[in-house]
N, C-alpha and C positions, 0 to 999 in steps of 0.2 A: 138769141142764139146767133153766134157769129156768120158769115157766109163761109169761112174756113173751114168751121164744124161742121155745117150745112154741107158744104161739097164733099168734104170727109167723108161722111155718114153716107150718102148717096154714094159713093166709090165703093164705100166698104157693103151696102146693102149689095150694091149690083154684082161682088163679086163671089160672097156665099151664096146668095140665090141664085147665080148662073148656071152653078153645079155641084145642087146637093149631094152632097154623102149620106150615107145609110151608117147607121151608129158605131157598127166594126169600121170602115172606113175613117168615119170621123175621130174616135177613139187614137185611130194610127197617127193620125194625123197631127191634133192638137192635145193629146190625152184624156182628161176627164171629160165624161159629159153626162148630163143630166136629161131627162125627157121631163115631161108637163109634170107629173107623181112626185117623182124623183126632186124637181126643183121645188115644188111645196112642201117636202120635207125640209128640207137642208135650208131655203133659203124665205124672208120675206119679203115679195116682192111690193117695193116703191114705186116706180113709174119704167115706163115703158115709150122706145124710142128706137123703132128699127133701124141696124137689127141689135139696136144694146137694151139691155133691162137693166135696172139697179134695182138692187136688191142687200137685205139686210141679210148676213149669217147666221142660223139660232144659233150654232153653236158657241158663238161668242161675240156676238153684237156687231161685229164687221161690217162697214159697209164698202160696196164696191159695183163693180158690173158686172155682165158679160155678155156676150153676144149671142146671137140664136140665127140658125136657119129658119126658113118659114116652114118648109115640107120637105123631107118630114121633118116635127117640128122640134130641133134638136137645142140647146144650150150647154156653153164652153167659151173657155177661155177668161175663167174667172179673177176679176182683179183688183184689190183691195183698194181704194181710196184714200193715198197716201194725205191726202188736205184735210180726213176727216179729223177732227183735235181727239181729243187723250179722254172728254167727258160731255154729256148730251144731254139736253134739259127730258125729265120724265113729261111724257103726252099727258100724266093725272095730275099729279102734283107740282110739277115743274122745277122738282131736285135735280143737280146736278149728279151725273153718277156717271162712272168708268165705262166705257167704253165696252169693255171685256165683261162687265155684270150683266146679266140678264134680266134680274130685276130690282126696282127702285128699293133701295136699302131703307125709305121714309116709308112709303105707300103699300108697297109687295109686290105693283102691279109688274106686267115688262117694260122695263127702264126703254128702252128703244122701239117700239112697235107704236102704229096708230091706235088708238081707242080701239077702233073697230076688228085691228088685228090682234091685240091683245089676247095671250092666249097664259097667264098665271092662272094656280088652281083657281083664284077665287072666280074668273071670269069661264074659265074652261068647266066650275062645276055650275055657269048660268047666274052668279050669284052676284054678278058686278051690273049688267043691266044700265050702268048709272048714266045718266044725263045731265047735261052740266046746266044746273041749276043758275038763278040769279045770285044764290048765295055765292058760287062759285064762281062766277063774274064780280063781283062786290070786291072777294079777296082778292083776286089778281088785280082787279084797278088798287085797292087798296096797297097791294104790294108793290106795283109799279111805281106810285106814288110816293111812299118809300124810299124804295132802290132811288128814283131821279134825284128826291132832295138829297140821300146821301151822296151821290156822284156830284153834287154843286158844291 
């Protein structure tokens, strides 16, 4: 992480948490905003870096940021990832698939979510479970192997 980021981030934490808004407030302020509920609907969160989250969009695989109060503890200012590219390898099978799809067009599973956040019917009715096997390491070295001699 750069020291530029670094000072950024420290400027921008200290100056949402100097003086929280109350969600009508915030609302007037930057428009949308989401509380803890509300952002596990709408969004899956990746990693977390006060005061920004990234997070994925269900509604259409986006990803991007946004920031948060700490108390109360509010998110806003939602912002797409314009560097993200146009298609994103699946967490299960490792197909290529649109950005905008929610689930791998190969697999069924959600083309953009971790294993563990996974949430297509098959996993959502309990039934994906699955742990990646030796077998499933075999293939990928096997495909890696592959993919490099073709690129020579």
């Amino acid at each position: 992480m750069s020291d530029d980021f670094e000072q950024g981030r420290r400027i921008r934490l200290a100056e949402i948490n100097s003086d929280p808004l109350p969600r009508e407030g915030l609302e007037s302020r930057v428009g949308q905003v989401w509380d803890t509920r509300e952002l596990a609907c709408d969004f899956v969160v990746l990693a977390y870096l006060a005061p920004f989250v990234v997070v994925r969009r269900k509604a259409d695989g986006v990803i991007g940021s946004l920031e948060f109060q700490a108390s109360p503890r509010f998110y806003f200012n939602f912002v797409a990832d314009e560097r993200c590219g146009t298609s994103a390898s699946c967490p299960w099978c490792h197909r290529l698939n649109p950005v905008g799809e929610p689930f791998c067009r190969d697999c069924g599973h959600e083309a953009h979510a971790l294993r563990t956040a996974c949430r297509c019917p098959r996993c959502a009715a309990g039934a994906a479970g699955e742990m990646v096997t030796e077998e499933d390491v075999e293939a990928v070295v096997e495909w890696l192997r592959r993919d490099r001699k073709a690129a020579r």
